[in-house]
C-alpha positions as CSV (number, residue, x, y, z in Angstrom):
1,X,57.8,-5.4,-10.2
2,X,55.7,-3.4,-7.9
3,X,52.3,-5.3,-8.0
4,X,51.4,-3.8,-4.4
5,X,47.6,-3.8,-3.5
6,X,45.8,-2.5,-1.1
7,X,41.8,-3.4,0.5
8,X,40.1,-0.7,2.7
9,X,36.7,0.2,4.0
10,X,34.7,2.3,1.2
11,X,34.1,5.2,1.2
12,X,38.0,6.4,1.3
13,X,38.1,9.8,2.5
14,X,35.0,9.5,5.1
15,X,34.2,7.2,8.1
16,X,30.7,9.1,8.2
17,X,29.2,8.1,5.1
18,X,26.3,5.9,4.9
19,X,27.3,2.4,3.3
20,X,28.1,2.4,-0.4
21,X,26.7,-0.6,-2.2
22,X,28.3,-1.5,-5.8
23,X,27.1,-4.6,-7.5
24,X,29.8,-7.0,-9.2
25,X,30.9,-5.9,-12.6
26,X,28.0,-6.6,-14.9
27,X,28.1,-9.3,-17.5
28,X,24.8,-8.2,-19.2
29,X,25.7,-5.1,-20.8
30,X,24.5,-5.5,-24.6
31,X,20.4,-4.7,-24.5
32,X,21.3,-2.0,-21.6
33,X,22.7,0.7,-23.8
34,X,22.7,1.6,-27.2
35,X,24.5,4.7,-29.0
36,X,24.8,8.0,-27.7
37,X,23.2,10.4,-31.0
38,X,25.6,11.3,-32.6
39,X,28.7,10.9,-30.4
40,X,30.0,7.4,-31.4
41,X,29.9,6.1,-28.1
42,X,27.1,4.0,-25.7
43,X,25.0,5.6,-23.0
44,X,23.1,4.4,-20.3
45,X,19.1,3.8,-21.2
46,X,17.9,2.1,-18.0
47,X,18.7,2.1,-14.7
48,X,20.7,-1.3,-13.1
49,X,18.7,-3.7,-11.4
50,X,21.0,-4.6,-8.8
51,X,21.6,-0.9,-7.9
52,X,21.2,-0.4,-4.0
53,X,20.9,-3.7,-3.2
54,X,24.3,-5.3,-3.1
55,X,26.5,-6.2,-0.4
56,X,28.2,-3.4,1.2
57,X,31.3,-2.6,-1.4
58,X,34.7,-3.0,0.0
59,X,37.5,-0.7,-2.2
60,X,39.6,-3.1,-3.7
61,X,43.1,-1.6,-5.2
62,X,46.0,-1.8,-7.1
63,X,49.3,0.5,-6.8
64,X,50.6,1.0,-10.6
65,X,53.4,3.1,-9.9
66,X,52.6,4.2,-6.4
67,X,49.2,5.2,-7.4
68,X,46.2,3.3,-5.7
69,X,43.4,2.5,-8.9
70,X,40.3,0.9,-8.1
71,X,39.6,-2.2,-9.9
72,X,36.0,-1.1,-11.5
73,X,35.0,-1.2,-15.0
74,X,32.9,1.5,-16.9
75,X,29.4,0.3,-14.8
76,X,31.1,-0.3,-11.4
77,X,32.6,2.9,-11.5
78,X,29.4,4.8,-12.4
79,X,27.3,2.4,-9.8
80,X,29.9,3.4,-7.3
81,X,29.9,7.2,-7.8
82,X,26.0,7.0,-8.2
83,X,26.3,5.5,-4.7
84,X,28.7,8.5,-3.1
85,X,25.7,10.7,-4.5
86,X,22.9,9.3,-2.4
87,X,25.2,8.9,0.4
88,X,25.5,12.6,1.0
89,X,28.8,13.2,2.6
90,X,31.0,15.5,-0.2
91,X,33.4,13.4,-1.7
92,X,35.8,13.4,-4.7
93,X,36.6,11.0,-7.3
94,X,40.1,11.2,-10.1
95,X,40.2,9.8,-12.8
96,X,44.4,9.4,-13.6
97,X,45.9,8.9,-16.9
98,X,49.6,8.6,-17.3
99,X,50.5,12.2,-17.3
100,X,48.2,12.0,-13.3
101,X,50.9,9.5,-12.7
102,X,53.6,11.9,-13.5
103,X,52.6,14.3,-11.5
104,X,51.5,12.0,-8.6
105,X,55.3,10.8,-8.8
106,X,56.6,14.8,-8.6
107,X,54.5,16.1,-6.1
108,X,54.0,15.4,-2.3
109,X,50.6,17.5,-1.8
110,X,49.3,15.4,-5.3
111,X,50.0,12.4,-3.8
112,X,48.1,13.5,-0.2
113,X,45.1,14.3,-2.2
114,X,45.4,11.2,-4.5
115,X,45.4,9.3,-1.2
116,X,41.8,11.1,0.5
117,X,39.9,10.9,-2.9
118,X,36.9,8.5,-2.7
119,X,37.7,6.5,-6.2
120,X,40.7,6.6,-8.7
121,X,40.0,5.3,-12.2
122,X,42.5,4.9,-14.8
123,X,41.9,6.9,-17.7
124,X,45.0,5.4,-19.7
125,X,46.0,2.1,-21.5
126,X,49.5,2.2,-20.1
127,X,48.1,1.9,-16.6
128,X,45.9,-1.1,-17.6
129,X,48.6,-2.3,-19.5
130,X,51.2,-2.2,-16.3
131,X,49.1,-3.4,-13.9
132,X,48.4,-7.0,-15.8
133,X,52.0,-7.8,-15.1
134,X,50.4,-7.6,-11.3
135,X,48.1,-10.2,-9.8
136,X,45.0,-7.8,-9.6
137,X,44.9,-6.3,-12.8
138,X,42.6,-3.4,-13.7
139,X,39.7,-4.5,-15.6
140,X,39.5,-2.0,-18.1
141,X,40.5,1.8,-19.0
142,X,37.7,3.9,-17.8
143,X,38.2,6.9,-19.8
144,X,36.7,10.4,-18.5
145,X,35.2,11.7,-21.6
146,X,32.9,8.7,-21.9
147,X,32.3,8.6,-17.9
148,X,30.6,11.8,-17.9
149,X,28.0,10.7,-20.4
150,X,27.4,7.5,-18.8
151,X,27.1,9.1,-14.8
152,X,24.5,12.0,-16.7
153,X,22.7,9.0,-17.9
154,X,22.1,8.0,-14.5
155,X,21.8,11.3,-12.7
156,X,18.6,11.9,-15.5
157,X,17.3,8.4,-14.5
158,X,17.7,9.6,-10.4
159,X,17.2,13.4,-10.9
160,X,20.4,14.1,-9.5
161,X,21.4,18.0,-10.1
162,X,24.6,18.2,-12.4
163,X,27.1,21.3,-12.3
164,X,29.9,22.6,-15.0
165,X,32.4,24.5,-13.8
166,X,35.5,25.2,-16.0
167,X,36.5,25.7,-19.4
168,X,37.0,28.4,-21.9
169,X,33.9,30.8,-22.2
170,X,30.6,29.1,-23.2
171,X,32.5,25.3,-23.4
172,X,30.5,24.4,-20.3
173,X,27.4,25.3,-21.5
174,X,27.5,24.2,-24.8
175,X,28.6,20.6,-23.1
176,X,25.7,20.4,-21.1
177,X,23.1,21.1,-23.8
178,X,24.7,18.4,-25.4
179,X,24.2,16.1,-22.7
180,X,20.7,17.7,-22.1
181,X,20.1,16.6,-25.8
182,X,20.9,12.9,-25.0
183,X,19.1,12.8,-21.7
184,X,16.1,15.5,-21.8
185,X,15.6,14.7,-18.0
186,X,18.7,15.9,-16.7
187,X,18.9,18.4,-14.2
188,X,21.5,21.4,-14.9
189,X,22.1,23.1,-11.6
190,X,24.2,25.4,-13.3
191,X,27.5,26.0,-16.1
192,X,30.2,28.1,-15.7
193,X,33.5,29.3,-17.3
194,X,35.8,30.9,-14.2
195,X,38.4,33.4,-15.3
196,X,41.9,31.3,-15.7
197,X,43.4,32.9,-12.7
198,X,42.6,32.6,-8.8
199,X,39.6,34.3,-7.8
200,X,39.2,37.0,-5.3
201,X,38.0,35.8,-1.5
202,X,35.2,37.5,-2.2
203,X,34.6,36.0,-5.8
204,X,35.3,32.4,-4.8
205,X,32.7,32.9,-1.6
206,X,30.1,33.5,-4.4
207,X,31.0,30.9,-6.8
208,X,30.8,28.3,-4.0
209,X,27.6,29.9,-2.8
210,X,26.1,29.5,-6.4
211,X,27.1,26.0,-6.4
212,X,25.8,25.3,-3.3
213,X,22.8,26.9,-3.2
214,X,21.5,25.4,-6.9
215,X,21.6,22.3,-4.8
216,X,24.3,20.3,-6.7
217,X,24.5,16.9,-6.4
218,X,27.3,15.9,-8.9
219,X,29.8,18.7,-9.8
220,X,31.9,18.1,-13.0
221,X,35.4,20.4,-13.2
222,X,37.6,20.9,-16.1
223,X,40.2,22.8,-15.3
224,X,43.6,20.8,-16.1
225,X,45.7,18.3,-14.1
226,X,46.4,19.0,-11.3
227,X,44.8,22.2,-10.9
228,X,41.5,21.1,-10.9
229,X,42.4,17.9,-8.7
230,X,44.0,20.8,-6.2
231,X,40.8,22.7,-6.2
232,X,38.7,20.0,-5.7
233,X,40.4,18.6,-2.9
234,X,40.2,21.9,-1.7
235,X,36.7,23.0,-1.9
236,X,34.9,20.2,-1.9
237,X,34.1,20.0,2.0
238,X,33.0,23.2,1.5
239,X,30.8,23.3,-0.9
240,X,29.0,20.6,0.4
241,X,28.7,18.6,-3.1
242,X,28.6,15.1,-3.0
243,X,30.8,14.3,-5.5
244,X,33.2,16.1,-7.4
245,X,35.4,15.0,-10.1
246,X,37.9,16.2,-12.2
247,X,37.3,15.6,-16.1
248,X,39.9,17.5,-18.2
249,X,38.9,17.9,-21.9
250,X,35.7,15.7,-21.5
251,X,33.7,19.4,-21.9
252,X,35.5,20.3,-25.4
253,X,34.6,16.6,-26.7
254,X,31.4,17.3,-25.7
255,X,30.9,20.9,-26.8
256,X,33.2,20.0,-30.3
257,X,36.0,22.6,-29.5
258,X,37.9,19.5,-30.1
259,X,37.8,16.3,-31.6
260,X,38.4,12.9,-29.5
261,X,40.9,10.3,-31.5
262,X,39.1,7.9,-33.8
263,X,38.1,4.1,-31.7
264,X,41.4,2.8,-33.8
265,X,43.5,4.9,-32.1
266,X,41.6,4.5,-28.9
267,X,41.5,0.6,-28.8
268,X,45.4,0.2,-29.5
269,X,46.5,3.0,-26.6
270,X,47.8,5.5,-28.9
271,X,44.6,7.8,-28.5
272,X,47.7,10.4,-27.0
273,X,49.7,10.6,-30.0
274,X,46.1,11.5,-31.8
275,X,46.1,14.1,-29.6
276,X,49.4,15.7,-29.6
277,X,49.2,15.8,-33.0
278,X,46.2,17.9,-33.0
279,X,47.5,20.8,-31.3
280,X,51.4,20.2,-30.8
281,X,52.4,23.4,-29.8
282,X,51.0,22.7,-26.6
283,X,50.9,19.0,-26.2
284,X,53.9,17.5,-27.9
285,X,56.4,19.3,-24.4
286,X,53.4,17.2,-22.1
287,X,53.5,14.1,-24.1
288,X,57.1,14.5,-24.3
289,X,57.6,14.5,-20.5
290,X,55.0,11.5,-20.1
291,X,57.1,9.5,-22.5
292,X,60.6,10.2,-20.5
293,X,58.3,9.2,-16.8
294,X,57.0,6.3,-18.8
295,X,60.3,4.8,-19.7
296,X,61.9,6.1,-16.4
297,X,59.2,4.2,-14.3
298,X,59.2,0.6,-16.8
299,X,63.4,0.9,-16.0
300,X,62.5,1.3,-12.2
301,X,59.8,-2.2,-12.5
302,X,62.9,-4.0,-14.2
303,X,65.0,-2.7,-11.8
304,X,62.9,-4.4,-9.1
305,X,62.2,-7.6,-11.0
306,X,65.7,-7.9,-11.5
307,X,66.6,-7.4,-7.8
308,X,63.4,-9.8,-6.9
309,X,65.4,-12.5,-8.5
310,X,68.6,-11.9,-6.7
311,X,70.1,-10.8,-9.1
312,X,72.3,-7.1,-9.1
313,X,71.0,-4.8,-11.8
């Protein structure tokens, strides 16, 4: 099986960035959060101790299925982007689930931009799943919809700016009120829902001078995989943001356009078929096609286990 890992200098996509300082994954986490109101989940309360005074963090990786994942749980990850904030230099983060994966697999340019993003989490339980057959195995699935609370929780507690950009009309807003509800001290540098089609040179030069100029420090995008991987990669140097990333339906959990898959479903890996079943008509071809890469890429492993042994396949 392909158990591949890489180690390389962090940040990934800069060698200008001040260092980034991430402290080990932290063992004390009950009596540093307690429940989100009324969202079923945990948020942060206080700020980490050990934040900014670690030793410099080195990325340490795992390739599940040709796709580099940084071995952080929940707090590493949101120390780690907290730290790409206050190091200035614009950066972007992805967070991949198992339809990322497809894609990746698919596309050369996806795979370009997988390789220059900052940090890639793994938003899915077959990832975490696969990569325990490996001798660095992922520590946890770090799923996007609760990221974004838990990184607001800390932008409040640093008075970091927070952008929305994406969504259907008023999705973006109503997500940050939410969010504004759980954490009255966060800063919203701005919302907004983009038409669903490219924008003019002219309208785009705006857009990134509203973004810019409300002096974001953390922008949030939901505009679909991979579209709004493409246009992050793309416009991030430009815009200036520090950190960008790429959060799919995290803004209709938030604003309740839709409903996230009860924790049974969640804890067991099957929050997907929750999902497809809550709107079919569009997810069922999607989940459809993740299922055929799936089984396509577990045939590959064996493949390669098989041959590993010296054995023909």
């Amino acid at each position: 099986m392909n158990s591949a890992s890489s180690v390389s200098s962090y940040p990934a996509s800069s060698t200008s960035a001040s260092p980034v300082v991430v402290p080990p994954a932290s063992q004390e986490a009950p009596g540093k959060f307690q429940s989100g109101p009324r969202f079923g989940t945990t948020v942060l309360t206080k700020p980490e101790a050990s934040v900014g005074t670690a030793p410099p963090f080195v990325r340490d990786t795992v390739n599940v299925w040709d796709v580099p994942f940084d071995r952080l749980d929940m707090w590493q990850s949101v120390d780690a982007i907290d730290q790409l904030i206050l190091a200035g230099t614009p950066q972007y983060v992805i967070t991949a689930n198992l339809n990322y994966c497809m894609l990746h697999h698919r596309s050369t340019q996806l795979q370009q931009i997988t390789h220059r993003a900052a940090l890639v989490l793994a938003d899915g339980q077959p990832i975490v799943a696969r990569s325990k057959l490996t001798d660095r195995p992922l520590p946890e699935r770090v799923a996007g919809s609760e990221l974004i609370i838990h990184l607001c929780g800390r932008a409040a507690q640093r008075g970091h700016r927070v952008y929305f950009l994406g969504g259907a009309p008023g999705v973006a807003d109503k997500a940050s009120q939410r969010l504004k509800a759980m954490y009255p001290g966060l800063r919203i540098a701005g919302c907004e829902s983009p038409p669903f089609r490219n924008l003019t040179p002219d309208e785009q030069a705006a857009q990134d001078a509203r973004i810019r100029e409300a002096g974001t420090d953390l922008l949030f995008v939901a505009f679909g995989q991979p579209k709004g991987e493409q246009w992050i990669a793309e416009h991030a140097t430009r815009i200036g943001v520090p950190v960008s990333i790429q959060l799919g339906a995290s803004f209709d959990f938030l604003a309740g356009t839709a409903k996230r898959a009860p924790k049974i479903f969640q804890s067991t890996g099957m929050e997907w078929a929750y999902r497809m079943l809550s709107d079919p008509k569009r997810l069922v071809p999607r989940y459809m096609s993740n299922i055929g890469y799936l089984c396509s890429a577990l045939t590959a492993d064996w493949k390669n286990t098989v041959k590993g042994w010296g054995m023909n396949s």
